[in-house]
N, C-alpha and C positions, 0 to 999 in steps of 0.2 A: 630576516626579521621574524623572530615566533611569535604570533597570535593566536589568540584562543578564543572560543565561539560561546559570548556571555551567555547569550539567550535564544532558542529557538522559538518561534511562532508555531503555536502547537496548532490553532485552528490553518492554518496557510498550508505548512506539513502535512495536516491532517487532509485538507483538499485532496492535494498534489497527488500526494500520495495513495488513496482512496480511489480516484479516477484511473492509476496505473495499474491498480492491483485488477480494478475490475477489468482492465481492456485487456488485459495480461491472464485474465482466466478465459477470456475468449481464447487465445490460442488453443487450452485444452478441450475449453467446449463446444464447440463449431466442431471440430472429427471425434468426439466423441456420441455428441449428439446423431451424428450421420451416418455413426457405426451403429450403435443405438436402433436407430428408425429403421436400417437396411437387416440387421440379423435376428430381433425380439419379434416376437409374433405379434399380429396385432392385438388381441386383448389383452399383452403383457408389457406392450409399449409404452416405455414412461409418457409421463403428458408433458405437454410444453411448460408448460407454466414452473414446471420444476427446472427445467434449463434455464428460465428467467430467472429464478429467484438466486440462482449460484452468483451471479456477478453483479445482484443488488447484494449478499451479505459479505460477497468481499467487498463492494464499496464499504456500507458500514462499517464492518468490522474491522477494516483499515483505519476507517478515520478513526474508529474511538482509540486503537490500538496505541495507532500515532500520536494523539492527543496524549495519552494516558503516559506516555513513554516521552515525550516534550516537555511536559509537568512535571515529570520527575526529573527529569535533566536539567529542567531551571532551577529546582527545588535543590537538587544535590551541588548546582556549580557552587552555592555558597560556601559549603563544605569543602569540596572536595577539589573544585577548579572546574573548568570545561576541557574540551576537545581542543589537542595546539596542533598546530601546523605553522610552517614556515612559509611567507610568502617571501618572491624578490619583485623590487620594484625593475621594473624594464626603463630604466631614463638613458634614452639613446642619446 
């Protein structure tokens, strides 16, 4: 049976998604950071506060991303349709 995805929840999306990106920039930042502190001198060592702020403006900037990109896909299904996919029902 093909169905198609009327509407996405831009603010839910935008969560979800927001929360992944930031924990998802830790993998690079944590050994970046570590390479960082171990080989820059110390008067040239970045400061902390700038490895914080990486994975608050990927939170942000996911969400608005996301939002902005949910809004338009609701905005466009009217036009255009949404996303199909085929489901089967499993009736054993």
């Amino acid at each position: 049976m093909k169905q198609q995805i009327e509407r996405l929840s831009p603010h839910q999306n935008g969560k979800v998604f927001a929360v992944l990106m930031a924990v998802g920039s830790l993998v690079f930042l944590i050994p970046f950071f570590i390479i960082a502190s171990f080989t820059a001198p110390a008067e040239q060592a970045p400061p902390v506060w700038l490895f914080l702020l990486f994975p608050i403006g990927y939170l942000v900037l996911g969400y608005i991303m996301v939002v902005i990109s949910c809004a338009l896909y609701n905005f466009m299904y009217r036009y255009i349709g949404g996303i199909e996919y085929t489901a089967k029902s499993d009736a054993g």
